[in-house]
C-alpha positions, 0 to 999 in steps of 0.5 A: 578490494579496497573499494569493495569493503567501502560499498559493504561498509556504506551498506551498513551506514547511519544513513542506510539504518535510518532508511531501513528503520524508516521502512520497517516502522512504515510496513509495521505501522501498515500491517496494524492498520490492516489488521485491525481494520480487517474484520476478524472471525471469518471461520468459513469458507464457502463454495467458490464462485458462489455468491455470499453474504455476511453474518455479523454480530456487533460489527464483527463477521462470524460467517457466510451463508450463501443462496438458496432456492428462492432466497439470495444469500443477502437476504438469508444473511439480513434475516439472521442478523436481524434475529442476533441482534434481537436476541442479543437485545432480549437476553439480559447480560447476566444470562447466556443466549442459548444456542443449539443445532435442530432438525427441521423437515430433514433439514439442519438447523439452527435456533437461538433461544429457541426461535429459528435463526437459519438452515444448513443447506448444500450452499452453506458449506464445502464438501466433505462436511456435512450440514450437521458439522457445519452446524456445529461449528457455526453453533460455537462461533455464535456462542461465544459471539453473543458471550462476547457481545454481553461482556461488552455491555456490562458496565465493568467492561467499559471501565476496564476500556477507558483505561485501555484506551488512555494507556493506548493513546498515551503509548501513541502520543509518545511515538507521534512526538518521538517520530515529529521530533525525528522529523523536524530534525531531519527537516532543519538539516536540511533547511541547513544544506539548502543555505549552504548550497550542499547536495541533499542525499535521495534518502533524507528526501524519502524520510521525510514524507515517510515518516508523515506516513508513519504519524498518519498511520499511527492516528489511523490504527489508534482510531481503528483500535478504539472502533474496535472497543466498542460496540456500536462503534464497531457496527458503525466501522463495518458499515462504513466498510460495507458501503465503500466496498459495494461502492467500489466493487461494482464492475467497471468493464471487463477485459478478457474473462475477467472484471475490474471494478474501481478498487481492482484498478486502485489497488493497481495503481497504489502497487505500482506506485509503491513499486516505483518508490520502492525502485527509486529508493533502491536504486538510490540506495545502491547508488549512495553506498555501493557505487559511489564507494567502487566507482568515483565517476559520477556520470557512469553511477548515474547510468548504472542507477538509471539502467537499474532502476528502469530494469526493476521498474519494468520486470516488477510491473510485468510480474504485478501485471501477471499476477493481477491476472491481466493478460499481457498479450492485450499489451500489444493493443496497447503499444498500438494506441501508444505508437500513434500517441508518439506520432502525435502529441508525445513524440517531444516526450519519446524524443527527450526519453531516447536522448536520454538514453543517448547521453547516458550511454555516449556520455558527452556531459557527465555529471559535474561538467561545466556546460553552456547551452545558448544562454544556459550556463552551469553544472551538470546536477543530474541526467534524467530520463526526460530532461537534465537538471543544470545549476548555474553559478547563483544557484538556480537550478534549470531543467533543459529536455535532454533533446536540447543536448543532442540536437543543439551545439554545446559547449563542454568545459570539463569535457574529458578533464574535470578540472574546469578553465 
């Protein structure tokens, strides 16, 4: 019982806050980013699987028209931007740019300033509205686009920005200083255990490069807000935007029924990557407050953090596997090319993983065990899933693949007893 308040007392320590504050400001500082970054005002939508394009005004997507007979939905949509901007150009910010519903041939349509801007047709909308509604809203969205758009030329709106923009970028200096304060901080306590040999903690590790996203975060969404101030430069953002996703958005290959483009697969990969530190930080966290409160032995709390950490790590990526949409059945394909990998070239790296595992569980060195290795002698720091970091008595650090432990004769002086001869 005892042990049992501890690890629920480690759970809520200084050092369990600070990575928990650490986490929230990265996923807050990540939402900004997205939000801003993100173009607003998309009030459609469209038909599935049907092919669209983007009607914008000043850098901002207002809606999205799709194909017709004899005109691709880009097309359609270059027209109608083209003819915003014209009438944006031509209206003076102190008139408003009229914009009405028409018909047209029995058809519906829309004009700005009296010129026709597009036609309502069966791809423009989903069923149940019909051409005149969708006019309609489309109508208030472009009335108050162009409203917006002529406030941002006046030439109050642009002082009222600059104040803006210094009060923001005020408020993001002071939180880029308090947060590489933290960090440099965080950065001489460790400096600190390093010169006194001291064993430095999984999450002080995590904080610093997390806070190094924290401060690259805050220089992106203060750029991102300024983007979005302005115009031209907003035009600019979206453009940007543009190209990057038709860079990456063409398909690459195929995999069932399914295509996977460039962005598809670093979306992947980016998932999986903060799944893995998401793993290891968890598992680290369970370590340093739970297991080392309820279980004194070093070596079973490494185990039990690797089993956890592997099992996580598996059954996380089977679900992002599932939910991406791959077929896990094609999975067997793959273990076929890796079984005759591991008959070639990584049968050394599946030998070292499989004695890691061995030693984990039969436990002949534990960690903290005094060992000699051939000429390797040292502490056992950490067992891995591929080699053992061992430390010798000048403090050199020596990573020995974990084979070596199971094929080879070692000597292990702490072996049963912790006290060492």
């Amino acid at each position: 019982m005892f042990r049992f308040k501890n690890a629920l007392t480690g759970l809520f320590s200084s050092r369990s806050r600070s990575v928990l504050l650490c986490t929230a400001a990265i996923l807050f500082s990540l939402l900004f980013t997205i939000s801003i970054g993100l173009q607003p005002g998309i009030a459609q939508s469209t038909l599935a699987n049907t092919p669209t394009a983007d009607v914008v005004l000043d850098g901002r997507v207002l809606f999205r028209l799709g194909s017709i007979d004899g005109f691709t939905a880009e097309r359609r949509a270059n027209s109608a931007n083209a003819d915003l901007n014209r009438a944006l150009r031509a209206t003076p910010p102190d008139r408003l740019v009229r914009v009405n519903v028409g018909k047209r041939d029995n058809l519906t349509t829309i004009r700005v300033n009296n010129r026709h801007l597009l036609t309502v047709t069966d791809g423009d909308f989903m069923v149940g509205v019909t051409p005149t509604e969708q006019a309609q809203e489309w109508t208030e969205i472009l009335q108050a686009a162009f409203a917006r758009a002529q406030r941002e030329r006046l030439p109050g709106h642009r002082q009222a920005v600059t104040w803006r923009i210094l009060a923001m970028l005020a408020a993001a200096i002071a939180l880029y200083s308090l947060v590489y304060w933290f960090r440099r901080r965080l950065w001489r306590q460790r400096f600190r255990k390093l010169r006194r040999s001291k064993p430095i903690p999984y999450s002080q590790k995590l904080l610093q490069p997390a806070l190094l996203g924290v401060q690259a975060s805050l220089v992106l969404s203060f750029l991102l807000y300024v983007c979005e101030l302005f115009p031209r430069a907003r035009a600019a953002r979206y453009s940007v935007f543009q190209f990057l996703e038709q860079t990456f958005n063409n398909p690459l290959f195929t995999a069932g029924e399914k295509t996977y483009s460039v962005l598809d697969i670093s979306k992947l990969v980016v998932v999986l990557v903060l799944l893995w530190l998401t793993v290891r930080g968890l598992s680290a966290l369970i370590k340093s407050s739970v297991l080392q409160a309820a279980i004194s032995d070093r070596g079973a709390q490494d185990a039990i953090a690797t089993v956890i950490q592997v099992v996580l790590m598996v059954v996380g990526t089977f679900i992002l596997l599932q939910a991406w949409g791959i077929d896990l059945s094609a999975l067997a394909i793959l273990a076929s090319v890796l079984g005759v990998g591991l008959g070639f070239g990584l049968q050394n790296i599946f030998n070292n993983f499989i004695s890691g595992w061995i030693l984990l569980v039969e436990r002949p060195i534990q960690v903290g065990d005094l060992i000699k290795l051939g000429e390797v002698f040292g502490i056992v720091e950490k067992i891995g899933a591929r080699s053992t970091e061992i430390k010798t008595p000048d403090q050199i650090s020596i990573i020995v693949p974990n084979a070596d432990f199971v094929q080879n004769q070692v000597m292990n002086w702490s072996h049963g007893h912790p006290v060492s001869r």
